[in-house]
C-alpha positions as CSV (number, residue, x, y, z in Angstrom):
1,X,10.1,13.6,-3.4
2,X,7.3,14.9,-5.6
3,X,4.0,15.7,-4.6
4,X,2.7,12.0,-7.1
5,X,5.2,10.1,-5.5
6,X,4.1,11.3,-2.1
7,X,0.5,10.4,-3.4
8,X,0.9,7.1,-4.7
9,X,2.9,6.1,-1.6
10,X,-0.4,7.0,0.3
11,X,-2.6,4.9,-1.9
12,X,-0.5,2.3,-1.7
13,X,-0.7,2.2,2.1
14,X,-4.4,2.8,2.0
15,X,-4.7,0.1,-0.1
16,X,-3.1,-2.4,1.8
17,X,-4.5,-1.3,5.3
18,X,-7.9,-1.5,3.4
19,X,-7.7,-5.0,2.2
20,X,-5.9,-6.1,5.3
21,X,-9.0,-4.6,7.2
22,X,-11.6,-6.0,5.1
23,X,-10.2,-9.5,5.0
24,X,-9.3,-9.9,8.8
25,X,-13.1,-8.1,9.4
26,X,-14.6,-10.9,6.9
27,X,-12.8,-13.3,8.9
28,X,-13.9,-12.1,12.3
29,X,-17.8,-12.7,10.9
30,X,-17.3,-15.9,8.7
31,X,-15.0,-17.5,11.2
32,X,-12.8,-18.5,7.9
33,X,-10.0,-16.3,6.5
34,X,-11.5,-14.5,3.2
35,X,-9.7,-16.5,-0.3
36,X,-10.7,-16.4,-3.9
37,X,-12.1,-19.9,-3.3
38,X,-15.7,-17.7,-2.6
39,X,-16.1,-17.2,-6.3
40,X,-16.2,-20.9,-6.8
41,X,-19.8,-21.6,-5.7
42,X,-21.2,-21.0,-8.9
43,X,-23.6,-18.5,-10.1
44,X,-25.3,-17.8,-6.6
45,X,-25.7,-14.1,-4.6
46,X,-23.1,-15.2,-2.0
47,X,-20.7,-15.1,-4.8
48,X,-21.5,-12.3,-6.5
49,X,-21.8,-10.3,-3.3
50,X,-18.2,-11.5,-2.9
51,X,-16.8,-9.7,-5.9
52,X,-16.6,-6.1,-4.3
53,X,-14.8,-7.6,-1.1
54,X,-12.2,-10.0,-3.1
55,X,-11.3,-6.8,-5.0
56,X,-10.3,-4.8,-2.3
57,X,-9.0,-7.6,-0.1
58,X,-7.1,-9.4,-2.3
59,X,-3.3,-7.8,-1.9
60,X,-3.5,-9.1,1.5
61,X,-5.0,-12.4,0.9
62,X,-2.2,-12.8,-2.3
63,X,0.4,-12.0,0.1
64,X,-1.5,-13.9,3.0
65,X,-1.2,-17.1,0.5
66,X,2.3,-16.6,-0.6
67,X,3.8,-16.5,2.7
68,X,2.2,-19.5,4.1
69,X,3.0,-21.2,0.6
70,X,7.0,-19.8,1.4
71,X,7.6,-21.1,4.4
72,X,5.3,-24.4,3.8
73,X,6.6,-25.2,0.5
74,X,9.6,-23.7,0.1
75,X,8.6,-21.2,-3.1
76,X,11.4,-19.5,-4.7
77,X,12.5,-16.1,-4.1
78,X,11.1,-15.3,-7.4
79,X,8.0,-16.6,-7.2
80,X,7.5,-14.8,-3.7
81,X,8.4,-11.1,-5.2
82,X,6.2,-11.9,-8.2
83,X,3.5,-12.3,-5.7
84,X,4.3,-9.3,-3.7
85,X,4.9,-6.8,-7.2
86,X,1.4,-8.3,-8.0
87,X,-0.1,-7.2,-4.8
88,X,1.5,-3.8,-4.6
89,X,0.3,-3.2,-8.1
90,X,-3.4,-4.9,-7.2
91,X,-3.0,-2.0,-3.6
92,X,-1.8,0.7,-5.4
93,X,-4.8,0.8,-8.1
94,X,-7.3,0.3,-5.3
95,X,-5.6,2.9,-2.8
96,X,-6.1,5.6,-5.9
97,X,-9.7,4.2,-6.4
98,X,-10.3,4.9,-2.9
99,X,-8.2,8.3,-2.7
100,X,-10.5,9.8,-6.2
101,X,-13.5,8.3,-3.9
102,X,-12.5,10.7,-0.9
103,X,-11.9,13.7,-3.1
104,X,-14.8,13.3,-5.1
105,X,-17.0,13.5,-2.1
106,X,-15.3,16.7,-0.3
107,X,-15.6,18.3,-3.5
């Protein structure tokens, strides 16, 4: 395996740990899971304060959603690995955000 693939599989993984941390964490002090519904309060702080977390928490509350949509309404297969290619794709780009982040400050 080569040292990228070894790389992205890392950011990938931090990725998803990260948002699966943030969004459980947000939950833990809202006492309400963490959804996109937070943008839709209009133009206030609380919302735009929301962006930075809904970015790095959103693979797990995409695939949060799905599977409670799969088992409630029955989605499709295809639907479900949409969903998950989505939220691997939305992980992996903030896994490398957060892995240039780290390098940047030891350098």
């Amino acid at each position: 395996m080569s040292p990228e693939a070894i790389q992205s599989f890392y950011a990938l993984m931090l990725g998803f740990a990260w948002a699966g941390f943030l969004a459980t964490g947000y939950q833990a002090v809202a006492r309400r899971p963490a959804s996109f519904h937070l943008l839709q309060r209009g133009p206030r702080l609380s919302a735009f304060a929301a962006i930075p977390l809904l970015v790095f928490a959103a693979p797990f509350i995409i695939m949060r959603t799905t599977l409670r949509a799969r088992g409630v309404d029955g989605r499709r297969f295809q639907t479900v690995m949409v969903a998950t290619v989505a939220a691997g794709i939305w992980s992996l780009m903030t896994g490398t955000v957060m892995v240039m982040a780290v390098t940047a400050m030891h350098s």
